[in-house]
C-alpha positions as CSV (number, residue, x, y, z in Angstrom):
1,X,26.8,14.6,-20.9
2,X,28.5,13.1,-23.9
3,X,27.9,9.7,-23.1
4,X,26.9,7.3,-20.3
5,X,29.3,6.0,-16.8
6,X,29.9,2.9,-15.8
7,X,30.8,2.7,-12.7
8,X,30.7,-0.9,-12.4
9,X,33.3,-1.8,-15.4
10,X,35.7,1.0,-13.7
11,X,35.6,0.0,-10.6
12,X,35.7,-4.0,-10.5
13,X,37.4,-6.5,-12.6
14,X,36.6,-8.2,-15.4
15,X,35.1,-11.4,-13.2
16,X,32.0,-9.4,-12.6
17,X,31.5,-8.8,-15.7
18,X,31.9,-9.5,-19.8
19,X,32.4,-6.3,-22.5
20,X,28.8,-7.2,-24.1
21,X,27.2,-5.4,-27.1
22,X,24.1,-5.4,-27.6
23,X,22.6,-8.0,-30.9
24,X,21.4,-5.8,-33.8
25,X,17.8,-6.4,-34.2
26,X,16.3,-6.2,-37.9
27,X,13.3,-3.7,-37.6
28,X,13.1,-2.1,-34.9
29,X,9.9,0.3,-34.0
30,X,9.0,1.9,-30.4
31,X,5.9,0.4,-29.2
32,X,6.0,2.6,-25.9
33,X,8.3,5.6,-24.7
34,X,7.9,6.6,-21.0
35,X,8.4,10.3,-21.5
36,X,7.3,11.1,-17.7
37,X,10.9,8.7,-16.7
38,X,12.8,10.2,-19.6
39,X,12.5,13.7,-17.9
40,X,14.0,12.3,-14.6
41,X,16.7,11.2,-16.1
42,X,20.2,12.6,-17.0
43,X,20.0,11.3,-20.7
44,X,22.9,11.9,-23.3
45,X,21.6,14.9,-25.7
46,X,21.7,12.4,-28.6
47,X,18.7,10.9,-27.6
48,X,16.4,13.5,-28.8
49,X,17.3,12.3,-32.0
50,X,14.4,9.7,-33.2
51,X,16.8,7.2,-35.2
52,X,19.6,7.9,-32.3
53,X,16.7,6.5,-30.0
54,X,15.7,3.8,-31.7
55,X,18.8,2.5,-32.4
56,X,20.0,2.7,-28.8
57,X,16.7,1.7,-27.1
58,X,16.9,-1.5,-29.7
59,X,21.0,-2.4,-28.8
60,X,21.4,-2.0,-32.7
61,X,23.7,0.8,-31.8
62,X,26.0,2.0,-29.0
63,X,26.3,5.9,-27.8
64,X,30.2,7.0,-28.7
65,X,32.2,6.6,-25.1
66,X,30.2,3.9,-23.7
67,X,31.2,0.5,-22.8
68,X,28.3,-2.0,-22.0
69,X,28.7,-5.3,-20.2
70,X,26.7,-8.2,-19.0
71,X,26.7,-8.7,-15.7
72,X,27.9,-11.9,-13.8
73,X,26.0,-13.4,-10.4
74,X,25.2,-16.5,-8.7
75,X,21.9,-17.3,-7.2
76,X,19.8,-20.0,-5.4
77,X,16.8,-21.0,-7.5
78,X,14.1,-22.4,-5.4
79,X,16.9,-23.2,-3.2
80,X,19.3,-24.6,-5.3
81,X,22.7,-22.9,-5.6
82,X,23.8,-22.0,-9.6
83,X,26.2,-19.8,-11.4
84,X,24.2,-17.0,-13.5
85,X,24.6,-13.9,-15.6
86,X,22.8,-11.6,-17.3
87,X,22.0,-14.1,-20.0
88,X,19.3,-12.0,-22.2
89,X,20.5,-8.8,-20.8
90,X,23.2,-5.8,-21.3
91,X,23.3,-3.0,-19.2
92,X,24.1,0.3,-21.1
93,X,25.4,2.5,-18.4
94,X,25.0,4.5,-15.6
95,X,22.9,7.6,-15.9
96,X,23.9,10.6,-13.3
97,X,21.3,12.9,-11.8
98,X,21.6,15.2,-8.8
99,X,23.8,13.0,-7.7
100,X,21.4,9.5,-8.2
101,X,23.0,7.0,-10.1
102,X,21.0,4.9,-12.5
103,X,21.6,2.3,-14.3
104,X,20.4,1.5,-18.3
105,X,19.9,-1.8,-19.0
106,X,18.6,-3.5,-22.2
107,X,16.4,-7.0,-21.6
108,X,15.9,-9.5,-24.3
109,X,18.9,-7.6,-26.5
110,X,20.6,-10.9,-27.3
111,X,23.2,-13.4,-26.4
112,X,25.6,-13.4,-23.5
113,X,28.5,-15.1,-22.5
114,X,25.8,-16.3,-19.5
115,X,22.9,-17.6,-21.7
116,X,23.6,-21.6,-21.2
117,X,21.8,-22.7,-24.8
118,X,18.7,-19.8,-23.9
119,X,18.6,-17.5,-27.0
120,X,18.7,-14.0,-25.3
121,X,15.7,-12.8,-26.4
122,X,12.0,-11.8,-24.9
123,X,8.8,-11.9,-26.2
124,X,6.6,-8.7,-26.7
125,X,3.7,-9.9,-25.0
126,X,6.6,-10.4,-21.6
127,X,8.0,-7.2,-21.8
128,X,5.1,-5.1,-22.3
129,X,3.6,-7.1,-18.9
130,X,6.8,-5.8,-17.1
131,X,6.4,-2.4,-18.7
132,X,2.8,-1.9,-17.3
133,X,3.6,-4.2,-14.4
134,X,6.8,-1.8,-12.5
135,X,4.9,1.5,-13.7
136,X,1.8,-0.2,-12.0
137,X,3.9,-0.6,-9.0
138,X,5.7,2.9,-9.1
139,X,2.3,4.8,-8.9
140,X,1.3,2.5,-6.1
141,X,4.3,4.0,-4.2
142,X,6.5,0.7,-4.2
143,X,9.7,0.8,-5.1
144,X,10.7,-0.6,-8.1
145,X,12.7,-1.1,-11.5
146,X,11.4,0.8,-14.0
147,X,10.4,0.4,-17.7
148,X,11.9,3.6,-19.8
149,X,10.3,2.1,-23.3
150,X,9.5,-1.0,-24.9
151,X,10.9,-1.6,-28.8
152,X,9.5,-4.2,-30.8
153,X,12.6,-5.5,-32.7
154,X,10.6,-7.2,-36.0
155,X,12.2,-10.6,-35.0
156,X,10.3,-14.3,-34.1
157,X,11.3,-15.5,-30.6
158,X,9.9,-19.0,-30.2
159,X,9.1,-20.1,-27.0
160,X,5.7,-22.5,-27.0
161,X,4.4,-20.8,-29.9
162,X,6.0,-18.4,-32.6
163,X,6.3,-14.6,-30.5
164,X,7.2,-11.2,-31.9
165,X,10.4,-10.2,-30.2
166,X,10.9,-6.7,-28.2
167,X,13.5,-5.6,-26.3
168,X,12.8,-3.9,-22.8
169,X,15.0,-1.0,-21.3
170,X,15.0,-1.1,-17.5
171,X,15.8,1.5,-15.3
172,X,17.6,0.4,-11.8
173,X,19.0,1.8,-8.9
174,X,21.4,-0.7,-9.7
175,X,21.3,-4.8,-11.0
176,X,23.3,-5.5,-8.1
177,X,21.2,-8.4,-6.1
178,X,22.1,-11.0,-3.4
179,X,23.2,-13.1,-6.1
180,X,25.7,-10.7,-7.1
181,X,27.4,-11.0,-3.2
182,X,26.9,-14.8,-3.8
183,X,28.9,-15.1,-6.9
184,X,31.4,-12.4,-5.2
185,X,32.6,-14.9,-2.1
186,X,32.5,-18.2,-4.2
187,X,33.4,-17.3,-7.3
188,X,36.2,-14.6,-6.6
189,X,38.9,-13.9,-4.1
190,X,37.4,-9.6,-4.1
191,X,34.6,-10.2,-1.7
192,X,35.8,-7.1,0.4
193,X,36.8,-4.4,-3.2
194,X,33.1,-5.7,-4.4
195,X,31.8,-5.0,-1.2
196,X,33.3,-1.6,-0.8
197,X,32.1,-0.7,-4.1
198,X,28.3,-1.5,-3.7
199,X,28.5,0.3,-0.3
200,X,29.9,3.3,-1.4
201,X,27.4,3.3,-4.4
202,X,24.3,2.8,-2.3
203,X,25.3,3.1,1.1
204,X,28.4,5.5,1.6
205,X,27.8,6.9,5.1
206,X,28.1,3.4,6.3
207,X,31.5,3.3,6.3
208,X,31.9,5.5,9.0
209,X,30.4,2.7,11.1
210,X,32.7,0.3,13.1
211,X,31.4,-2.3,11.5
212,X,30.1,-1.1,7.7
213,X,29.3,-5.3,6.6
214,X,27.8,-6.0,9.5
215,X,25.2,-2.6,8.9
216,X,25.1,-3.1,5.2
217,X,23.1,-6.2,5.9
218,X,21.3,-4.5,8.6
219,X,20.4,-2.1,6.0
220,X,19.6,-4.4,3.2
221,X,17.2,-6.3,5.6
222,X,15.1,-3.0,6.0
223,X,15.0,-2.1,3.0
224,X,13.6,-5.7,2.6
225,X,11.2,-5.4,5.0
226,X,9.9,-2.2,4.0
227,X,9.5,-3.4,0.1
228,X,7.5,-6.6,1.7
229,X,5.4,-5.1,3.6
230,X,4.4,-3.0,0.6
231,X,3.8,-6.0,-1.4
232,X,1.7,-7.6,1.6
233,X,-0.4,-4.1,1.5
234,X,-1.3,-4.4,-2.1
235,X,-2.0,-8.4,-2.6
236,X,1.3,-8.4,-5.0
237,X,2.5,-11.8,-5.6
238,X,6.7,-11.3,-7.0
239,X,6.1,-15.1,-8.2
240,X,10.5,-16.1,-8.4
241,X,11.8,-14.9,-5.1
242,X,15.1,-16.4,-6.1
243,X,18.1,-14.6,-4.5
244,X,19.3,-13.4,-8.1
245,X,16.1,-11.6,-8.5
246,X,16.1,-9.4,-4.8
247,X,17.5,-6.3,-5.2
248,X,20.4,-4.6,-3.0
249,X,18.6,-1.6,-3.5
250,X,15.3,-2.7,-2.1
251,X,13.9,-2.6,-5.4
252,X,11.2,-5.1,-6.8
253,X,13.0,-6.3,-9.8
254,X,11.8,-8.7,-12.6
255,X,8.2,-9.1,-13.1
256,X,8.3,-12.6,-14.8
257,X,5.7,-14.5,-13.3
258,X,4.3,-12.1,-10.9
259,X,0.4,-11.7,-10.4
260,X,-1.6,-9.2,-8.0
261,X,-4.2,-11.4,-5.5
262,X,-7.7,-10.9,-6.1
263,X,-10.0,-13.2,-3.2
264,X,-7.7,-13.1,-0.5
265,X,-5.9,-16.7,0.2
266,X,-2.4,-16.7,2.1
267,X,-1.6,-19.9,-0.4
268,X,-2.3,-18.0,-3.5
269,X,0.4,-19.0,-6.4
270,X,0.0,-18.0,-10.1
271,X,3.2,-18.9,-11.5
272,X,3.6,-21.7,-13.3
273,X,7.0,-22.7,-12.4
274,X,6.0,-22.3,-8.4
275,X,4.5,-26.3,-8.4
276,X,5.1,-26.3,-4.7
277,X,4.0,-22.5,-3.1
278,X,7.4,-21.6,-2.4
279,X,6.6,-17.9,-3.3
280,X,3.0,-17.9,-2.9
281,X,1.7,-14.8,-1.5
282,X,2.1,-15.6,2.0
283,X,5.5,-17.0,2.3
284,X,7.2,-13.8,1.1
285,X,8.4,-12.6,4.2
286,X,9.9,-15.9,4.5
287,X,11.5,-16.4,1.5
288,X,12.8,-12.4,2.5
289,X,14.0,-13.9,5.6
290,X,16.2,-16.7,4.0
291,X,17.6,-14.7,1.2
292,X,19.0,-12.0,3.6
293,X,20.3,-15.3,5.9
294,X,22.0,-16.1,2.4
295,X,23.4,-12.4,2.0
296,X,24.7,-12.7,5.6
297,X,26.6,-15.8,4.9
298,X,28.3,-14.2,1.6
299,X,29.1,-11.7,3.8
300,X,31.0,-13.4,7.1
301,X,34.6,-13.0,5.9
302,X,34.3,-9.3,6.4
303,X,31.6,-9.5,9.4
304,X,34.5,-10.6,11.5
305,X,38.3,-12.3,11.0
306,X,36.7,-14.7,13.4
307,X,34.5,-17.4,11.8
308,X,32.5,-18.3,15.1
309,X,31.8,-14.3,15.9
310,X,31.0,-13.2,12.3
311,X,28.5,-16.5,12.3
312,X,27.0,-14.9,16.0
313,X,26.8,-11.3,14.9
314,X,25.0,-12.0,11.4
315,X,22.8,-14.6,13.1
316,X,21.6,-11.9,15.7
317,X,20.9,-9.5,13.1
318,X,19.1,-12.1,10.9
319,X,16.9,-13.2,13.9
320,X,16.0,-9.8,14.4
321,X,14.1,-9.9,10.8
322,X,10.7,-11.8,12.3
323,X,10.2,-9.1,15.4
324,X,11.0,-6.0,12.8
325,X,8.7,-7.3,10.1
326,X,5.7,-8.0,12.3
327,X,5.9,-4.1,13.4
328,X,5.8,-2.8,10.3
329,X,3.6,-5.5,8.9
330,X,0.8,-4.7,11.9
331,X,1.7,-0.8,11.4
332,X,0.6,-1.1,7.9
333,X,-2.5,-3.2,8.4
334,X,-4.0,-0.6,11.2
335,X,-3.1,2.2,8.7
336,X,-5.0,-0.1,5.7
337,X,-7.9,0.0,8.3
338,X,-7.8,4.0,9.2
339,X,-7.3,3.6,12.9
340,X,-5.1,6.1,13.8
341,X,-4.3,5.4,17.3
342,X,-3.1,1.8,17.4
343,X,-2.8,-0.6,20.1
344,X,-1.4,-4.3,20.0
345,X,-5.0,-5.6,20.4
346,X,-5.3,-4.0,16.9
347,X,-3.1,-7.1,15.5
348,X,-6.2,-9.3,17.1
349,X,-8.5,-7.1,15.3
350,X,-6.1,-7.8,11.8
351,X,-5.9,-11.7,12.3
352,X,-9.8,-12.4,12.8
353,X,-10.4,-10.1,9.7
354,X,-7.9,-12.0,7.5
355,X,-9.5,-15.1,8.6
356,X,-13.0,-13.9,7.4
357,X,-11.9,-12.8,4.1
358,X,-9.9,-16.0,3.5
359,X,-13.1,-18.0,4.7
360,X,-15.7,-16.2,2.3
361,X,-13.3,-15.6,-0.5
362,X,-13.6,-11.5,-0.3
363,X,-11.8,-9.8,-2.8
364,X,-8.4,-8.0,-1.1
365,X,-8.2,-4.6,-2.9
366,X,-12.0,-4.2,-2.9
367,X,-12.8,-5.2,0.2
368,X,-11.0,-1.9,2.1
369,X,-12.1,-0.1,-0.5
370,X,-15.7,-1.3,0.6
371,X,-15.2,-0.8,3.9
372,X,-14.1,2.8,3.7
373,X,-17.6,3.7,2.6
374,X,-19.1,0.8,4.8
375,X,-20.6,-0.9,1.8
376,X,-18.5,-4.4,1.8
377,X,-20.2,-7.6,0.1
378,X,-23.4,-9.3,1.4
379,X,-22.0,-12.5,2.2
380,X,-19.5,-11.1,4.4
381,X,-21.9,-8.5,6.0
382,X,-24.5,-11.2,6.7
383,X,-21.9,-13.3,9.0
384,X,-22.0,-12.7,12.6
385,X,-18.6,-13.1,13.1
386,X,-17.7,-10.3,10.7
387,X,-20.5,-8.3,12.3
388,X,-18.9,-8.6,15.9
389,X,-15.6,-7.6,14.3
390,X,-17.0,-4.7,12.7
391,X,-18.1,-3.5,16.3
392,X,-14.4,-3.8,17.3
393,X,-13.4,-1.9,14.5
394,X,-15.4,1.2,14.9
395,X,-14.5,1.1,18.0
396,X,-11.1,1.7,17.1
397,X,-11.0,3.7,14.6
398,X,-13.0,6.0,16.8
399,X,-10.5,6.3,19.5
400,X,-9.6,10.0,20.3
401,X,-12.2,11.4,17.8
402,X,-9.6,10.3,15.0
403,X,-12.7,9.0,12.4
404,X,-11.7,11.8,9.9
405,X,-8.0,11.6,10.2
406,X,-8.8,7.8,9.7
407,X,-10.2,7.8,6.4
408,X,-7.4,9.6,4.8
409,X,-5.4,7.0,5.9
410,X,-7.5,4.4,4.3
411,X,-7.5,6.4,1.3
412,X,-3.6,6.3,0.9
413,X,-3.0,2.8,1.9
414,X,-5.9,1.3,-0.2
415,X,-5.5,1.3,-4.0
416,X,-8.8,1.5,-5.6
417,X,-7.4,-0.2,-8.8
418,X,-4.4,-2.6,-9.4
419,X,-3.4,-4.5,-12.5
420,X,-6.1,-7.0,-12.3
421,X,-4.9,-10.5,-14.3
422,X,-7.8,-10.3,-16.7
423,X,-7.9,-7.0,-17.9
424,X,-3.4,-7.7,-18.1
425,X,-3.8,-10.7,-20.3
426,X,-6.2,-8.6,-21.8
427,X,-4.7,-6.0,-23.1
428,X,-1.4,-7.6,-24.1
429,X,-3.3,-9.9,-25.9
430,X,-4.7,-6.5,-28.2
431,X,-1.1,-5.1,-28.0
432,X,0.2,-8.0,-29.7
433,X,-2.6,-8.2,-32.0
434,X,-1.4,-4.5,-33.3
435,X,-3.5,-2.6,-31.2
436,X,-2.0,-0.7,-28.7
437,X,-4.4,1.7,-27.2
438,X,-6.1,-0.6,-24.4
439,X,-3.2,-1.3,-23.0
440,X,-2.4,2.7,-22.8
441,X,-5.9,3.0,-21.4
442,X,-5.1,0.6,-19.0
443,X,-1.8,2.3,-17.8
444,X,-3.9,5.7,-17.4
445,X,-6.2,4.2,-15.2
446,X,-3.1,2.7,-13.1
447,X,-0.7,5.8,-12.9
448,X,-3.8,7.2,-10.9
449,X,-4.0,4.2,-8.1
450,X,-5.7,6.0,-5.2
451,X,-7.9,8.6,-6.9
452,X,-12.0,7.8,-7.0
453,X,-12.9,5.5,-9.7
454,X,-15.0,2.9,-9.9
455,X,-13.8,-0.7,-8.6
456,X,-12.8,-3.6,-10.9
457,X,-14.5,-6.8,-10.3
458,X,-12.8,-10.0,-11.5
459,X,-14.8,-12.7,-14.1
460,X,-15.8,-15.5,-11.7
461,X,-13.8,-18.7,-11.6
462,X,-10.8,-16.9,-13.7
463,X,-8.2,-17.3,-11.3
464,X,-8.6,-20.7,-10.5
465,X,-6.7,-21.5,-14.2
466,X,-5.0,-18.7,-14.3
467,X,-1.3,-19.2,-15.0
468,X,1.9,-16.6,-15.3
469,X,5.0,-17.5,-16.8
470,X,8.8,-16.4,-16.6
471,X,9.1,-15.7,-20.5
472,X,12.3,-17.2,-20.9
């Protein structure tokens, strides 16, 4: 492979996108190097050279061949419609495995012809979170961007206070989001030829439907539904569930402000930007629910030549989002709980638990971890109530002899350790300090989510202040 596709440049005009080179950064120096990714990936043979690496993980030089671009979208931010772009980003190219096409982006490589007065940079402290945060994710079997190596470019980015810069290369199925299908019908007259091209890159055997927009969203919303419901399983809070940021792919993408629950509160928001609880923890299949109404309305003009029927068909497929996400959300719940052999009293059985843990403040990731080896907090164990629902539950988890088959199901659903917001802030804080190996300790201890190890436990009262940030 001499040098990396692009797919997207040779297939679309130049309104998607800008030609984009990277900035040249100073001083480059690796701070991390995912070498489990690296091996999945079809990289150019000119990478196993170190200074080729560097200088291609840091944008300070482009592989022979390759053409990279910035990417143009639209997007509703907190539900306000605006033209965007890849302002602090440049995607490389398109790596080609078995068949899998991935795309090579750079974050925080420099200016763009979408930056409006930002500075195109990211901080080292941001893009080592979203390094530890979307491998985090990975091993807890969600899907997700992923973080190929983090280079510390030797540059100040100032933000509130005076940052070392570092440069981020993602990994994507592809950067194509809802945005992108937003900025496709309002911004351009090649709705259909954009269209046609993200189908046939993610979706090909749809077009043998009668109907290939109408399924594309269809599929879009399942993939939706699945990634939320993964979320919802593991107390992750995405923190900017702006359209721009939701993947086509069904990927989480961009872990700005994004936090992992610890007491379990349906209100819970960490983000600082998030004054009202748009995104907080339990709105998410919401928020899901009115970006895919958003992706349908890019998509009408090719849902039908009819205005009236295309609005019918996509809003019969968008109402179809609350009935198909409270299966799978139920399915997932029993499965967190080990009972095997569900039945829709089970979802009474969910609801009265939820309530408890919300009432007394019970730790979400421990708590099933607790309750696998029936050995869950005093102050829960103590209240009646939960007593009474802990009758239910053996119960059912005992129905058809299934106790056994139960617990492995408790022990894949139920991550024993997740990137908790103390020991995070912890270790970038040592990272950027110079010292590096906490946080690598930390990611070892995350790569192995489910595996027997002893439970985390959160410093009282730290979540109550506890604040993320976007980084830009």
């Amino acid at each position: 492979m001499a040098a990396l596709e692009n797919s997207y440049r040779d297939n679309l005009s130049s309104e998607f996108y800008s030609d984009q080179l990277p900035v040249p950064v100073q001083n480059p120096d690796i701070i991390c190097f995912n070498h489990d990714l690296a091996d999945t990936l079809n990289l150019p043979k000119e990478l196993s050279n170190p200074e080729v690496a560097i200088n291609f993980l840091s944008g300070k030089e482009a592989l022979n061949g390759t053409h990279p671009i910035a990417q143009a979208y639209a997007g509703h931010q907190f539900g306000q419609f605006t033209m965007l772009g890849d302002g602090r980003a440049v995607l490389l190219g398109e790596s080609v495995r078995d068949g899998h096409r991935f795309d090579i982006q750079l974050k925080g490589s420099g200016v763009t012809k979408y930056s409006r007065r930002g500075d195109g940079r990211a901080t080292l402290s941001s893009m080592l979170r979203e390094y530890l945060m979307s491998e985090a994710m990975h091993h807890l079997g969600i899907k997700t961007t992923r973080s190929l190596a983090v280079v510390k470019t030797g540059e100040s980015v100032y933000r509130e206070q005076v940052n070392d810069g570092a440069i981020l290369t993602r990994i994507a199925e592809s950067h194509i989001r809802v945005g992108s299908f937003e900025y496709a019908r309002y911004y351009t007259d090649q709705l259909a030829a954009f269209t046609k091209y993200v189908i046939k890159r993610h979706d090909p055997d749809l077009f043998e439907s009668e109907n290939y927009a109408l399924e594309f969203l269809n599929r879009v919303m399942n993939r939706q539904i699945d990634l939320i419901v993964d979320w919802m399983r593991v107390g992750f809070i995405h923190g900017v569930m702006n359209t721009d940021n939701m993947s086509i792919a069904g990927e989480t993408i961009d872990y700005g402000p994004c936090a992992f629950m610890n007491a379990y509160h349906i209100n819970t928001v960490f983000s600082s930007i998030d004054r009202q609880g748009r995104y907080a923890f339990g709105n998410q299949p919401r928020i899901a629910h009115w970006n895919l109404a958003i992706l349908a309305n890019a998509l009408l003009p090719l849902i039908a030549k009819d205005e009236k029927e295309a609005v019918n068909q996509a809003e019969q497929m968008i109402q179809s989002f609350p009935g198909l996400y409270e299966v799978s959300y139920y399915k997932m719940m029993v499965n967190k709980l080990g009972i095997v052999h569900a039945s829709l009293e089970d979802r009474k059985l969910v609801d009265e638990l939820l309530a408890l843990l919300q009432k007394h403040h019970v730790d979400y990731t421990n708590f099933f971890v607790s309750l696998r080896y029936n050995s869950v907090e005093q102050k829960l164990a103590e209240d009646s109530v939960y007593q009474s629902w802990q009758k239910k539950w053996d119960q059912a988890r005992s129905r058809n002899n299934s106790l056994e088959e139960g617990l492995k199901l408790m022990d894949q659903n139920n991550p024993v350790v997740i990137p908790r917001n103390h020991l995070v802030e912890e270790v970038l804080k040592k990272a950027v300090e110079g010292d590096i190996d906490p946080f690598n300790q930390l990611m070892t201890k995350l790569s192995k989510p489910y595996t027997h190890q002893d439970m985390q436990y959160v410093p009282s009262d730290f979540d109550e202040s506890y604040q993320t940030f976007c980084g830009t």
